[in-house]
N, C-alpha and C positions, 0 to 999 in steps of 0.2 A: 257209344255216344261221342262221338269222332274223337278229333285230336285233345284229350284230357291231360294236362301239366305234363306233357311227353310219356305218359302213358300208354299202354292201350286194355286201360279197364276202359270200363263200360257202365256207365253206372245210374242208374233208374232211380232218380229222387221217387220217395214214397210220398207220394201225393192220391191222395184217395181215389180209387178209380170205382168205378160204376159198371156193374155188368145188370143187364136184365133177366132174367130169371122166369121164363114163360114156357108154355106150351104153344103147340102147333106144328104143325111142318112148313118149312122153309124153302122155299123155292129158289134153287142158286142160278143168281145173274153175273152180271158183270161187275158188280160189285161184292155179294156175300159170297162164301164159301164153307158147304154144307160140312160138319166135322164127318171124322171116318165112322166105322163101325167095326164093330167085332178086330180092334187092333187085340194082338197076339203077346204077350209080356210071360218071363218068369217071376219068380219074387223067389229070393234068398236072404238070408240072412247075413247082417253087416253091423258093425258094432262104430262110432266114434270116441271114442275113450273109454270112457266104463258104460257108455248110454247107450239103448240095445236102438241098432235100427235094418231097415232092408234096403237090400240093390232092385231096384226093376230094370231086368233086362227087356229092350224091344227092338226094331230091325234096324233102327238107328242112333239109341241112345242108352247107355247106362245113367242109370239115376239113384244117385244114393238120397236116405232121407231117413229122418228120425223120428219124422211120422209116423202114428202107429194105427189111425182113424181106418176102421176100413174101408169107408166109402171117397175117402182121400186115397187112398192107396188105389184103389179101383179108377177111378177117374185121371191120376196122372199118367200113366202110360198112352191112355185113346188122347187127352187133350195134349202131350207132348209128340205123341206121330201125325195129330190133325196141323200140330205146329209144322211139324218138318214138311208135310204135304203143299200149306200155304205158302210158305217162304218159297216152295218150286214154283209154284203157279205165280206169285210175285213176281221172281226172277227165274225166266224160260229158260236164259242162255248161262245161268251157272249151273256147272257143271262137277258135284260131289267129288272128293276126292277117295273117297273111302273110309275116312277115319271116323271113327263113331263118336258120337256127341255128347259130353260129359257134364249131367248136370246135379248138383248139389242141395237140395232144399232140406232146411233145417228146421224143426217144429220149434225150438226156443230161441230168442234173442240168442243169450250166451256160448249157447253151441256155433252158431254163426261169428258169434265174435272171436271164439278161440279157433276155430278152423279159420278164419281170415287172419290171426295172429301167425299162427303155426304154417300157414302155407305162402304169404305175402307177408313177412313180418317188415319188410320195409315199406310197402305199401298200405299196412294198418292203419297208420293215422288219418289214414286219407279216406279211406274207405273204411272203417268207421263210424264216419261223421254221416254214414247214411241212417237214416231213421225206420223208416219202412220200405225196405227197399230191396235191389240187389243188385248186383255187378256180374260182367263178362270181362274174364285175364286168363291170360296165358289159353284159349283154346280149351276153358272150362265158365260155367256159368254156376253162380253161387247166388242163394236167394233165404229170407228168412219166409218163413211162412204165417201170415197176419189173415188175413182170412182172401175168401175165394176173390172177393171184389177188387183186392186188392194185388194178392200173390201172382194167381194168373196170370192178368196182364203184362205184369214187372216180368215173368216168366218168358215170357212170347218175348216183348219186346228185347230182354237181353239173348234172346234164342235166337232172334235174326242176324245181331252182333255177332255170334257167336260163328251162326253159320257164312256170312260174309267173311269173317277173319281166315275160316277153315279152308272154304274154297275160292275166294278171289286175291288173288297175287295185287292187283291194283288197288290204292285207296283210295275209299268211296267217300266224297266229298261231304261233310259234316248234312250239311242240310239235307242231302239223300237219303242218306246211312239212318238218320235221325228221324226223319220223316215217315220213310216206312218201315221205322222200328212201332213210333204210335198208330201208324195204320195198324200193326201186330195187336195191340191192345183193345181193339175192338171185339168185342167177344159177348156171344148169348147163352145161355144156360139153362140149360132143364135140372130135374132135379135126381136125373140121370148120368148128367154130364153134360162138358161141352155140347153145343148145337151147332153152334155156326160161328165165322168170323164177319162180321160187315167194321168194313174202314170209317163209315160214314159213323157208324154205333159208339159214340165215345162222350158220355153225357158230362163227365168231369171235369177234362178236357174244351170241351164246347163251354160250359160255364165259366171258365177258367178265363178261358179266350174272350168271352162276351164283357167282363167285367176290365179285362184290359182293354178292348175296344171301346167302349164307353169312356174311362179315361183318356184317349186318345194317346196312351202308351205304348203302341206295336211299335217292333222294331224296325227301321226302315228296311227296304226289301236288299240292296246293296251291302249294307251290315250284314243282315242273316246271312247272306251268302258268302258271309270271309267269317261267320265267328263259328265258335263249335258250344257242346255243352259245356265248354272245360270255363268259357267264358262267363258260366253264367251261374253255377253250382258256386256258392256259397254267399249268391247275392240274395234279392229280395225275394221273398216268394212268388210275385207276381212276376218280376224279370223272368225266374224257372218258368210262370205257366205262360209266358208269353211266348219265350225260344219254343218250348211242346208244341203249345197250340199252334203257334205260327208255320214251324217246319211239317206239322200235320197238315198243316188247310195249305198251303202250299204244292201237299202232292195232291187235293184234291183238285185244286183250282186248275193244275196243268191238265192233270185228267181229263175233268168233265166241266171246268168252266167255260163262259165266254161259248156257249152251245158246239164245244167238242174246237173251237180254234187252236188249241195247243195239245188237243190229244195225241194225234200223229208220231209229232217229233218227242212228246214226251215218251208214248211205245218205244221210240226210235233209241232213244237216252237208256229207257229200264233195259230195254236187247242190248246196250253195248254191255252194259256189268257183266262180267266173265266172256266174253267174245272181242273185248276191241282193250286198246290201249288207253284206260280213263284219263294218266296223266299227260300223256301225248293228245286227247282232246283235249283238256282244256288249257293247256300252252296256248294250243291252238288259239280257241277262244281268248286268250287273255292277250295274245299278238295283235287279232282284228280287232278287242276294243280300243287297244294303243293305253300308253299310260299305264301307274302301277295298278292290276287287279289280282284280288285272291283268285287260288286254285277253284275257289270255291264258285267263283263269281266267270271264272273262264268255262269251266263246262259248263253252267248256265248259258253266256252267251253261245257255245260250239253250237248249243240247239235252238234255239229261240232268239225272238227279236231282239237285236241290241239298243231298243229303243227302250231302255227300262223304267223310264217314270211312265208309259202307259201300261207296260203291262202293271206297275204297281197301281196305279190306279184303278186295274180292273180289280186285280188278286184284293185289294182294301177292300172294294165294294163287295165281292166274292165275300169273301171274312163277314162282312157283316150283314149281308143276305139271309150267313148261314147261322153266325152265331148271338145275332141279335133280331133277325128276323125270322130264324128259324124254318126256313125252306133251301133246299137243296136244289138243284139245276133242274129245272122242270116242274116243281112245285107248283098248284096255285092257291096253296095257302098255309100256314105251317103248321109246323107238326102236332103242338097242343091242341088245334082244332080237328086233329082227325083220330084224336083219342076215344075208343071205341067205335071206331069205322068197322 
């Protein structure tokens, strides 16, 4: 969650998230992405103090946990190699480095709080103060476990942290990094496991947003672009769902708003991560806007129009198209009305 008090946890406020939970087959577009099948895992035995737990082995990740549920135990290895699978199709041009992915889920608060005492004891205080939640430090991802609606998500999202920190030497500028960490949290569910990921799919999130948009409290777009989450964790709850939401509808609006005008050079942006020099673009950018701009606010402009009060007039209208009117780019009507189509 970018630059955090000179950090580099990573850290997922537990704000309730929403998965849907259906049947059907899902048809992968351009936006969803269908989960794997028949992933491969061992299961072994692993203890954290006296509390008996297991390792799952899979082609990418060791996962320890003190889980003992079996159909929890069954479902994280396919939903944490559907993770790793996404984050490749996310980002084409990062390039693994080998090192396998180390992830920690813990069935009690407590156990979470003393393996974050015993492995980060200077950074305990800090990361503590998360509620439902979890973090990405040191090249390892640590999570409590609150139920599916909620764990998941927090899961994914610090898993692309995790995988960013692993294999990109460059850092990825707060509102990137952050942005399609919440795209990670979009997630559907059978009662098999994971289904599918859609970025678009994030009901918490979109409510979240909708209610800061009505008060007329979005962050100006200039701001988002220089602050990180570090700015914004331990302010008001809606500041938190505002930075979320806003760095989420952000990677939408480049994508697919404004009927595909910035989709291009945004492609163009997601291919530089692990292929080009992030910090050396956005120098760049920050030299042609002239005057002092964040790192944040320079690779923005390396790609897009340096005319930034329209594009934020678009991205506001965007925002509330989607979260107060509830249609997506193409829509002709929203989405509560096509309930049982």
């Amino acid at each position: 969650m970018g630059d955090r008090v000179a950090i580099k946890a990573r850290i997922a406020v537990g704000i309730a998230l929403s998965i849907a939970v259906g049947a059907g087959c899902a048809h992968q577009n351009e936006n969803r992405f269908v989960a794997l099948d028949n992933v491969a895992s061992t299961q072994d035995e692993w203890r954290f103090e006296r509390t008996r737990g297991f390792k799952l082995t899979t082609e990418h990740y060791d996962i320890y946990t003190t889980i003992e549920e079996p159909r929890l135990l069954t479902s994280l290895p396919q939903a944490m190699e559907t993770c790793y699978a996404y984050y490749q199709r996310l980002l084409p041009n990062v390039t693994p480095g080998g090192e396998r992915m180390t992830v920690y889920i813990f069935a009690k608060r407590r156990e979470w709080e003393r393996f974050t005492q015993r492995r980060f004891p200077e950074r305990a205080p800090l990361l503590l103060q998360i509620r439902n939640g979890g973090y990405s430090l040191d090249r390892i991802a640590v999570a409590q476990y609150v139920t599916h609606a909620i764990t998941f998500p927090i899961i994914a999202h610090e898993g692309l942290h995790q995988f960013l920190e692993l294999n990109v030497s460059n850092r990825v500028p707060a509102w990137l990094n952050e942005g399609l960490a919440v795209e990670c949290e979009g997630q559907k569910w059978t009662m098999d496991g994971l289904r599918e990921f859609d970025p678009w799919h994030n009901p918490a999130r979109r409510n979240q947003l909708a209610e800061v948009l009505q008060r007329n409290e979005q962050t100006p777009l200039r701001e988002l672009l220089r602050i990180s989450a570090g700015h914004v964790v331990g302010g008001t709850s809606r500041g938190i769902a505002a930075y979320y939401g806003q760095v989420w509808m952000l990677q939408r609006f480049l994508s697919a708003g404004q009927d595909g005008k910035y989709a291009a050079e945004y492609q163009r942006m997601i291919d530089a991560i692990g292929s080009q020099d992030l910090d050396a673009l956005a120098q760049a950018g920050a030299i042609s806007g002239g005057g002092s701009i964040s790192p944040g606010e320079g690779l923005f402009r390396a790609f897009f129009a340096e005319d930034l009060d329209t594009i934020e007039t678009e991205y506001v209208d965007f925002m509330k198209n989607y979260a107060l009117g509830g249609k997506r780019p193409g829509d002709d009507k929203p989405w509560w009305e096509k309930l049982g189509e």
